[in-house]
N, C-alpha and C positions, 0 to 999 in steps of 0.2 A: 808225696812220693809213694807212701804203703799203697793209697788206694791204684795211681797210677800202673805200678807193680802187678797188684791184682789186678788190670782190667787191659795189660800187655799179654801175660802168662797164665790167667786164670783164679778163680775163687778157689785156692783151696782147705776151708775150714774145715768148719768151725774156727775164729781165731779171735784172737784174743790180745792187746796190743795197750801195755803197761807203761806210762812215762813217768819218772820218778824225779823228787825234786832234792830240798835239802829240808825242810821244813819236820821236826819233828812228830808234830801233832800230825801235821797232812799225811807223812808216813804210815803213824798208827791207823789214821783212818783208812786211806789205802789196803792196807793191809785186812783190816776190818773188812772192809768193802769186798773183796777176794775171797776171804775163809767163808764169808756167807755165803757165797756165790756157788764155792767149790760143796760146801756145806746142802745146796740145796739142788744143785746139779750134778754131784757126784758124790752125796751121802756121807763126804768127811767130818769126821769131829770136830770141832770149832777152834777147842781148844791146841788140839791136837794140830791142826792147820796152822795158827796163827804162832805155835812154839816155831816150825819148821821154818815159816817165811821171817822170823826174827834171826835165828842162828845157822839158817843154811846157806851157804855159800853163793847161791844161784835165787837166794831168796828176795823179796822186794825192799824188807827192811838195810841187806848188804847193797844193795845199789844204791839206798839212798846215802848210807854211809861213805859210799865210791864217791858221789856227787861230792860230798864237804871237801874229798881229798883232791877229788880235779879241781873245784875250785881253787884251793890252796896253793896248788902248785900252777893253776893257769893252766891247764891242759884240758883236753877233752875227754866226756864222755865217749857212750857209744851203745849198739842195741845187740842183743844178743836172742835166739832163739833156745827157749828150754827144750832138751831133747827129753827130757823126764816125763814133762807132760803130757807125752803121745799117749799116753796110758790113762788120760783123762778124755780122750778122744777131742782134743783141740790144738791149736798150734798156740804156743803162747809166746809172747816178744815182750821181753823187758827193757825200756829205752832210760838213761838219762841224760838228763840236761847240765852242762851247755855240751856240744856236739855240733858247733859247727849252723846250726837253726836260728841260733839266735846269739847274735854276735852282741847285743846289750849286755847278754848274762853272763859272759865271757869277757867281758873286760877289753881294753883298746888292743891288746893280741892275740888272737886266737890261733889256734894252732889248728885248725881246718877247714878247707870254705864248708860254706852251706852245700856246694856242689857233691863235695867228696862226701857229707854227712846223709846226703843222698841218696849216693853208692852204696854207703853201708846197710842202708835201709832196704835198698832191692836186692843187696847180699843178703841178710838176713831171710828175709821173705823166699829168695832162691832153695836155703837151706828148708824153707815149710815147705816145698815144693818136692824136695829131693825125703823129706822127713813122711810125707803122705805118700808117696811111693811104697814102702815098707808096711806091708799093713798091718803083719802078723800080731796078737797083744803081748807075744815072750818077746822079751828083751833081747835074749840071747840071741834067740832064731831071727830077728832084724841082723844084731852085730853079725851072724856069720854070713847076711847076705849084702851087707853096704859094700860101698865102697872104699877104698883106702884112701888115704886122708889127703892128697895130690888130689886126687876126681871130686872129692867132695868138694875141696876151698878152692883148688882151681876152676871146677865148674860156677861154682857159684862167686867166683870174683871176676873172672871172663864176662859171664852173661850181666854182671850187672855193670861192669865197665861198660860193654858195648852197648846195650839197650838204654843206660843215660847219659850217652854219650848223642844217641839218637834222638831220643826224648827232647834233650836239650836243642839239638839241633833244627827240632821243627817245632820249638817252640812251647810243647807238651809241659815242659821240667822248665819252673823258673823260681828263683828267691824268692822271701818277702823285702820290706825293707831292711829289715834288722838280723837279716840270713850275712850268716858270714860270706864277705865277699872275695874274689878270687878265679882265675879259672880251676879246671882242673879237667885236665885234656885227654882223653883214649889213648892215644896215638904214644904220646908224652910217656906212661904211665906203664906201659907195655913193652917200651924201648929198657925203662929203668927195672921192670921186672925181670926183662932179660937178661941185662947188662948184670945184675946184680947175684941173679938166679946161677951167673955160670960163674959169677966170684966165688959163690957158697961151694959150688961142687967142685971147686979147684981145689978149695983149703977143705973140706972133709972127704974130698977122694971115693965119692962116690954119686951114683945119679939121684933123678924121683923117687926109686922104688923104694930109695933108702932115708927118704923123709915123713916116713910116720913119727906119732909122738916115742922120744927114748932112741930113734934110729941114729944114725952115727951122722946121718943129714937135718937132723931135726933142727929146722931153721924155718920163719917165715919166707922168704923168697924161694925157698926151696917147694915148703909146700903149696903157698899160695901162689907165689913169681914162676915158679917154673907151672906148677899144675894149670897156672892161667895160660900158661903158652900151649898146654900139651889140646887143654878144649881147644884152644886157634887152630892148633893144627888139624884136629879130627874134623870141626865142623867145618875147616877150608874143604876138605876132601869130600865130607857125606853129608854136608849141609849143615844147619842152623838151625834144623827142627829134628834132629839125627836125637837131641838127649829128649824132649820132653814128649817127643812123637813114636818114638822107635825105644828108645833104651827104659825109662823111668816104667814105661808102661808094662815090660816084661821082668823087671827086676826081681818082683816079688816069688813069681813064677820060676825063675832061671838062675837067680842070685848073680851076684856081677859078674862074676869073671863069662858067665851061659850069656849075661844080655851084651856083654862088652862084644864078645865075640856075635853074637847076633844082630850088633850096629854096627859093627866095626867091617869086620868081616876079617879077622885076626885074632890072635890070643894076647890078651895082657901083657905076655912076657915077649911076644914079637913085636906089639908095638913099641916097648921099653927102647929094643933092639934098632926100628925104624927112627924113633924118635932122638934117643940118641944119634943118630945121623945126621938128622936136620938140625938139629942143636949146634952140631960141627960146620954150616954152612956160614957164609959170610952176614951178617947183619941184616944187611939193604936186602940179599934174598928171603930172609928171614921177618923181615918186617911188611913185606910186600904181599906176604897172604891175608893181613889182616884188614876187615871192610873198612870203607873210607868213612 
């Protein structure tokens, strides 16, 4: 699915792409294997490496710990992109296991096909994509040019619904044996983002703009359910190559609200205005911009 990803939307590393078990020893060697790596490619102390990835939160030794607990409870993992790392000049993905890949490790129920564990894979990779747009090395001077957290999770849950939804469709995207089996449908998935996306903003009384982390919306279907609809609606109107053609590539230049308006051909806050409208339309017309 990663390389697939890559060779849809482009290479863009250096990257670096960590699958984690549950195995103690394997861990420390992991982990080993890393500090020397970062140790010989980016001059870090060794020691000093392998304290951080034992007790930091986003470190390799915590996902393997994550793994014992999804085990436990039968649920799944999943992959996540370090936004810290940019500062190593590489994209780095930390994945564990079970997540839907491998339905032996997961037990007789798994709680995701191999399809949707897919998805999460070309979401992640979306995020290296929107993460190499921002080139600046201040940290800060990136945060005052991203985007709000609606553009980011809804861009990158949109494009990766629709592109393995396609994948799978011509055959590109398929299981192993032992991939969790199951559909897991675009169409489907977009209906329940919506349907869900306008529960959230009934009962917190307010739109998108109001679903960053701590907002008074701050909900999954808000950020991700509605921001996947708001990319539907933009790329219906100015196409499907509008973010990585047009917006990604002037972001760094323009910072979002310069590139929104320079793809868009609107301001943030008039589309909020537009979009809320279309939000208000009936369902079927609302589901009918999205590709088959």
């Amino acid at each position: 699915a990663l390389l697939l990803a890559i060779s849809v939307w482009g290479n863009y590393g250096p990257l670096e792409y960590y699958i984690t078990g549950i195995d103690e020893d394997a861990g420390q060697a992991l982990v080993d294997f890393y500090c020397e790596r970062r140790a010989e490619r980016n001059g870090h102390r060794l020691s000093d490496c392998v304290q951080k990835q034992q007790e930091w939160g986003m470190g390799l030794e915590n996902a393997r710990f994550n793994n014992e607990k999804h085990l436990e409870s039968n649920s799944t993992g999943g992959a996540v992109l370090d936004w810290e790392t940019r500062q190593l000049n590489i994209l780095q993905f930390t994945a564990g296991l079970p997540w839907g890949l491998d339905e032996s490790y997961l037990g007789p129920k798994p709680t995701t096909t191999g399809y949707g564990a897919q998805k999460t894979v070309f979401h992640e990779y979306f995020h290296g994509i929107q993460q190499s747009a921002l080139t600046s090395p201040n940290g800060a001077a990136r945060d005052s040019k991203a985007p709000p957290r609606w553009f980011t999770e809804g861009s990158a849950e949109y494009m990766a619904q629709l592109e393995t939804h396609r994948q799978r469709a011509n055959g590109n995207l398929t299981l192993t044996e032992i991939g969790g089996q199951g559909d897991y449908d675009f169409h489907f998935w977009m209906r329940i983002y919506l349907q869900l996306s306008k529960q959230t903003f009934a009962r917190c009384g307010g739109f998108i703009a109001d679903s960053g982390w701590g907002d008074k919306c701050d909900d999954y279907f808000a950020a991700y359910g509605a921001g996947a609809w708001a990319i539907a609606y933009l790329t219906n109107r100015y196409g499907e190559d509008s973010l990585l053609e047009v917006l990604y590539p002037v972001i760094e230049e323009k910072g979002f609200e310069g590139a929104f308006l320079h793809t868009f051909e609107m301001t943030v806050e008039e589309f909020y205005v537009e979009f809320e409208n279309f939000f208000a339309l009936p369902e079927t017309e609302q589901m009918a911009i999205l590709p088959q």
